[in-house]
C-alpha positions in Angstrom: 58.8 145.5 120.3 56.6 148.5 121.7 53.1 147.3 122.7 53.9 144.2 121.0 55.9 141.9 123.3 59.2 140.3 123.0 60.2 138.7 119.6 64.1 138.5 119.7 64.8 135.0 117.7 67.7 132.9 118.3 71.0 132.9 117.0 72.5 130.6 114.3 74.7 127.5 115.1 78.4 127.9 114.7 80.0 126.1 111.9 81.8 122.8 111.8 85.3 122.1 111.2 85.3 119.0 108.7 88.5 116.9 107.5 87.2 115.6 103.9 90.0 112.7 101.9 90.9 114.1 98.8 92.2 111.6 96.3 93.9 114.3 94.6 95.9 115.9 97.3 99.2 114.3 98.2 100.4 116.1 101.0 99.9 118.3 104.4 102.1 121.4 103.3 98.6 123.5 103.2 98.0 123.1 106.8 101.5 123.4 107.6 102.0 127.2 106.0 98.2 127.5 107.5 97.9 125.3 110.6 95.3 127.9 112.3 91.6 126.7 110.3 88.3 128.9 112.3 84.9 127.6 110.8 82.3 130.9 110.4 80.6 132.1 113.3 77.0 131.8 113.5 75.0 134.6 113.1 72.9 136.9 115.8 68.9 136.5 115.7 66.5 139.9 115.0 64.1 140.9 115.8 60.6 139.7 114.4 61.3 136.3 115.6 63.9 136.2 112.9 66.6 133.2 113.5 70.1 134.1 112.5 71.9 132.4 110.3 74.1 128.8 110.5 77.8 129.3 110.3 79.3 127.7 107.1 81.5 124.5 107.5 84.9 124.7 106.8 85.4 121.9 104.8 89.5 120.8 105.0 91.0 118.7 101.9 93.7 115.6 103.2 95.3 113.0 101.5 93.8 109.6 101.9 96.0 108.2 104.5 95.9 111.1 107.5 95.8 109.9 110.9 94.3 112.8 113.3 95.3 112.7 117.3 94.7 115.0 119.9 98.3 117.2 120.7 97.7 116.6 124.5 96.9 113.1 125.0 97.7 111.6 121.7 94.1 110.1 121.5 93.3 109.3 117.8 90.4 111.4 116.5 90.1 110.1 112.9 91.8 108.1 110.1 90.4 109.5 106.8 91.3 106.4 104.5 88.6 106.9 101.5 87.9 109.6 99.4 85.6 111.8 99.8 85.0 110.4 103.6 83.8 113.0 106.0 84.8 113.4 109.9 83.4 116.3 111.9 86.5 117.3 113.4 85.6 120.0 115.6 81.2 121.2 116.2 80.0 124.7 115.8 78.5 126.2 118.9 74.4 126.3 119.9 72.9 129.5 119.1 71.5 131.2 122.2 67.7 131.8 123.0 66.0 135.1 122.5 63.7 136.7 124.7 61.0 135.0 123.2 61.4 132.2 124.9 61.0 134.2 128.1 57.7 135.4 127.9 55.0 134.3 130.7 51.5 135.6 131.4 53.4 137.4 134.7 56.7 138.6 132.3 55.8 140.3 129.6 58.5 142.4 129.0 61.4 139.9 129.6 64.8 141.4 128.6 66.8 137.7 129.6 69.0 135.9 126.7 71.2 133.5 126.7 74.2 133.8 125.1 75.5 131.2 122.2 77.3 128.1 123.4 81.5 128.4 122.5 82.8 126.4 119.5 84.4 123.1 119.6 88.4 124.1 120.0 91.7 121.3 119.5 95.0 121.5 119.0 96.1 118.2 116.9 98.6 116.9 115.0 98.4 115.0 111.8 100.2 112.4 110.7 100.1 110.9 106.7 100.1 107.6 106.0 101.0 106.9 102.2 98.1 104.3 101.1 98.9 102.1 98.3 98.3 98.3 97.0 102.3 97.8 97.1 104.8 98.9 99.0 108.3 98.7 97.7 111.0 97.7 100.6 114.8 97.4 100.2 117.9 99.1 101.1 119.7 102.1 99.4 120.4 101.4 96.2 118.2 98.1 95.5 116.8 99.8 92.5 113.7 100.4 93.9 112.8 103.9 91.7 114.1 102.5 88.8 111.4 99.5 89.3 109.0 101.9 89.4 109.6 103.5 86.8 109.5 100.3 84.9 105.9 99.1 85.7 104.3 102.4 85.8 104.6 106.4 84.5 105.7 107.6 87.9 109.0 109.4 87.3 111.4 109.3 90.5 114.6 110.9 90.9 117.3 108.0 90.3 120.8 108.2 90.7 124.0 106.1 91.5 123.8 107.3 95.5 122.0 106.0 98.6 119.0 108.0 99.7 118.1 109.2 96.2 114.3 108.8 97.2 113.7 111.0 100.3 109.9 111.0 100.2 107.8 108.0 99.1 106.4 108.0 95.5 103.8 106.2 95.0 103.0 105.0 90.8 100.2 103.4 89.2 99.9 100.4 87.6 97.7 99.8 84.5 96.1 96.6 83.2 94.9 95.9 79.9 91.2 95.4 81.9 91.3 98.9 82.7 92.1 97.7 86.3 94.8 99.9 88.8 96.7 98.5 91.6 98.9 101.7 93.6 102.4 101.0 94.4 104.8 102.8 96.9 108.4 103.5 96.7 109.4 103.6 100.7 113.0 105.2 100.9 115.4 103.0 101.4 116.0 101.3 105.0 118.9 101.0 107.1 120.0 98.9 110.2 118.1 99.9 113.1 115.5 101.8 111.5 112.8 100.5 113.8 114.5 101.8 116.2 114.3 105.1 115.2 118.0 105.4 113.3 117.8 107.8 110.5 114.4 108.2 109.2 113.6 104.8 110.0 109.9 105.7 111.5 108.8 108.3 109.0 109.7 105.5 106.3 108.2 102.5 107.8 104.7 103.9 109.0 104.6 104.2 105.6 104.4 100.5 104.9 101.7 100.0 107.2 98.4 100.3 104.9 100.3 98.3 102.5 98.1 95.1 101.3 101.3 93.9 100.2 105.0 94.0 100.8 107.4 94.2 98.5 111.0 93.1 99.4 113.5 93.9 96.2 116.4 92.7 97.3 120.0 93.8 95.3 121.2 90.7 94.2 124.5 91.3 92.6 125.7 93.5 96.1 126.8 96.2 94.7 127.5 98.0 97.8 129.6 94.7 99.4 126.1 93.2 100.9 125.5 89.7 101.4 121.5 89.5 99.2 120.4 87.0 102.1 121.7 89.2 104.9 119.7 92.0 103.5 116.4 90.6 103.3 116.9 88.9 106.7 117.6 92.6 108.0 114.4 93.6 106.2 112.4 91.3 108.1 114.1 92.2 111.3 112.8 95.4 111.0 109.7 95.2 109.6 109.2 92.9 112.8 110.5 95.4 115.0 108.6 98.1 114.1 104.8 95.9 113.8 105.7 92.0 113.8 101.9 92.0 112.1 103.2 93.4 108.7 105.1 89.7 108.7 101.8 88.2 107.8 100.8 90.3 104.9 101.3 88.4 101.6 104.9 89.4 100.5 107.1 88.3 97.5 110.8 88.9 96.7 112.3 90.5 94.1 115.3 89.9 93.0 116.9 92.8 91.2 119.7 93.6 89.3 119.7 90.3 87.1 121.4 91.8 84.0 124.9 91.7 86.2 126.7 88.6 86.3 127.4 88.7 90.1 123.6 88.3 90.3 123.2 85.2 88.6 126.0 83.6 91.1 124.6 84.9 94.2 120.9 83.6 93.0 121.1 79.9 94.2 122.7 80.5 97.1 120.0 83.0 98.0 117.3 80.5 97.4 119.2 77.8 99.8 120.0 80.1 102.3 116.5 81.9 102.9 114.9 78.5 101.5 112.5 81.3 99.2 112.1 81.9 95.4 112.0 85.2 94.5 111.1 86.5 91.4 114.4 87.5 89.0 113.9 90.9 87.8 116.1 93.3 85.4 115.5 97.4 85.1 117.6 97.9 82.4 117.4 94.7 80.3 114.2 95.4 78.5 113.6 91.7 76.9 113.7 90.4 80.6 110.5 88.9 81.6 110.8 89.6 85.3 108.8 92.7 85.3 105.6 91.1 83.6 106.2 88.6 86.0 105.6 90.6 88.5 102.9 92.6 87.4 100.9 89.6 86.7 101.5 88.1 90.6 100.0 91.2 91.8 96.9 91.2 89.8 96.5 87.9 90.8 97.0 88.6 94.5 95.0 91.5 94.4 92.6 91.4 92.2 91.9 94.6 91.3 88.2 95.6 89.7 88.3 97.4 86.2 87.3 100.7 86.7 83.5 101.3 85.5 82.5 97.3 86.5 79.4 97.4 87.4 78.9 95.9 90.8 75.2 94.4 91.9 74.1 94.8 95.5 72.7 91.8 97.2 69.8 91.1 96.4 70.2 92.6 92.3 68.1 90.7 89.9 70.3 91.0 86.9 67.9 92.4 83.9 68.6 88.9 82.1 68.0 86.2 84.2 64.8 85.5 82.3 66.8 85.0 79.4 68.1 81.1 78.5 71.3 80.8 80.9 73.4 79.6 77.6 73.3 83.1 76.4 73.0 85.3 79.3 74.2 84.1 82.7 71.5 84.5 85.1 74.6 85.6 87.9 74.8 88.8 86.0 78.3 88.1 84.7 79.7 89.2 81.2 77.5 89.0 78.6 79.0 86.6 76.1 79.9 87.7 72.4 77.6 85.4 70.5 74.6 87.2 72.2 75.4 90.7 71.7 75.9 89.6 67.8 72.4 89.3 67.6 71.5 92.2 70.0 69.4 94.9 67.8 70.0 98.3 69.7 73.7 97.2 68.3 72.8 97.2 64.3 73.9 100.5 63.5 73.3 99.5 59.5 71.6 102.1 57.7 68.5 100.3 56.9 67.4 100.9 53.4 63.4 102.2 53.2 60.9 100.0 50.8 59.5 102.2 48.0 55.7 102.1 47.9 54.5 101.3 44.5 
């Protein structure tokens, strides 16, 4: 400035590249058509002393269940497992310094800058994970989709062929407590899948944020399988491919009950793997195999209702003045005899006295 000395401000800091999980988005395919993502640059200072501007973030949606790794070195950068959790992928530049910070008693005219710091730049690849409660394992044709169908609204393709599922579907189920447990239909698995046969890998990574595995084993052998061969295989390569997912809680379903080769090769099932799985029938609708089920995994699980209220430590509970035989002092469920005589629930019309 003429007369005035310097008073260039700095520039603005580059923006971030941020990987956000997004409950509601079930696949990569955006970044795939788009894999190039630039956050905005930041903007140049003015004069006046005038600072320029932050970049925006660039804010990327992924499905829960995205592994991010470095291309080069395969170093993991982040697991976005939660929604709505935030990882800072890749930082924005530093904004350079204007002349204003070069100023001296000596140097009064300085003309020196420094120029913004480059942006954060990676080349990754991304990997997804299918989260869920429950995964579903068995080979082709076990009735897997059909199960799913059965104990929630997902609605996979099912037909009379091997490798009808090609992509895992993950359903919901619902409890009468409002509660949700996710379950995952992993196509089905072949000899030598862990070691890399087929599709083994891309189905089996699948499994592994599974709190529980599912083994539905064809019982009547439709396709000329031994049942007790094929869960033993199951386990072989479950092993194979992360001996850990062995000590997960599992339980055994045995499908296909409604046929009568099922209910012969049952016992010998039981005698030759020494386990007792749970009988189960997709097409029989009176068959109580499938509210068997459902029920194990609530109780294995747990799941909360959705909406439960839950205290922090160190909540005082807005009753626990009130005599523990009517309100627990823990902050549990209010019982029914005390919100009888709760007022703000009286939603009688009370009837006005007439003055005389």
């Amino acid at each position: 400035m003429p007369e005035g000395g310097p008073d260039g401000g700095d520039g603005g800091r580059g923006g971030h590249v941020i990987f956000k999980g997004c409950r509601n988005v079930n696949s990569l395919v955006a970044l795939y058509f788009a894999p190039q993502v630039f956050a905005e640059n930041g903007v140049p200072g003015k004069g006046q002393k005038m600072y320029g501007r932050r970049g925006k973030d660039l804010i990327v949606l992924l499905p829960c269940g995205t592994e991010v790794f470095l291309e080069a070195t395969g170093q993991q950068r982040a697991d976005i497992v939660d929604h709505d959790q935030e990882v800072v992928i890749a930082k924005g530049g530093k904004g350079g310094l204007g002349n204003v910070h070069f100023k001296t008693s000596t140097h009064q005219v300085p003309m020196e800058h420094t120029p913004g710091d480059p942006g954060e730049e990676f080349r990754l690849r991304l990997e997804l994970k299918t989260i869920a409660d429950a995964g579903l394992l068995g080979f082709p044709n076990a009735g897997k989709s059909s199960l799913l169908t059965k104990i929630s609204d997902a609605r996979p393709k099912i037909a009379c062929y091997p490798f009808t599922t090609v992509n895992p579907i993950v359903g919901t189920i619902q409890y009468p407590d409002f509660s949700q447990l996710r379950v995952a239909d992993i196509p089905g698995i072949i000899e030598g899948a862990a070691d890399g046969i087929g599709l083994g890998l891309d189905f089996l990574r699948h499994i592994s944020r599974s709190r529980v595995l599912v083994y539905v084993i064809d019982m009547a052998g439709t396709d000329n399988r031994n049942p007790w061969d094929d869960y033993r295989q199951l386990r072989k390569e479950v092993a194979q491919y992360d001996e850990t997912l062995l000590a997960r809680p599992s339980i055994i379903l045995a499908n296909k009950m409604d046929e009568p080769a099922a209910a012969e090769n049952l016992p010998k099932f039981i005698r030759k793997t020494r386990t007792t799985p749970i009988p189960v029938s997709t097409v029989d609708d009176e068959h109580t195999g499938i509210g068997q089920f459902k029920q194990w995994l609530w109780g294995e699980l747990k799941p909360s209702p959705q909406g439960v209220f839950a205290p922090t430590e160190g909540h005082t509970p807005l009753c626990a003045a009130v005599d523990e035989n009517v309100c627990p002092p823990d902050g549990g469920i209010i019982p029914a005899e005390a919100l009888a005589r709760a007022p703000f629930l009286d939603i009688t019309r009370k009837v006005k006295k007439k003055r005389d």
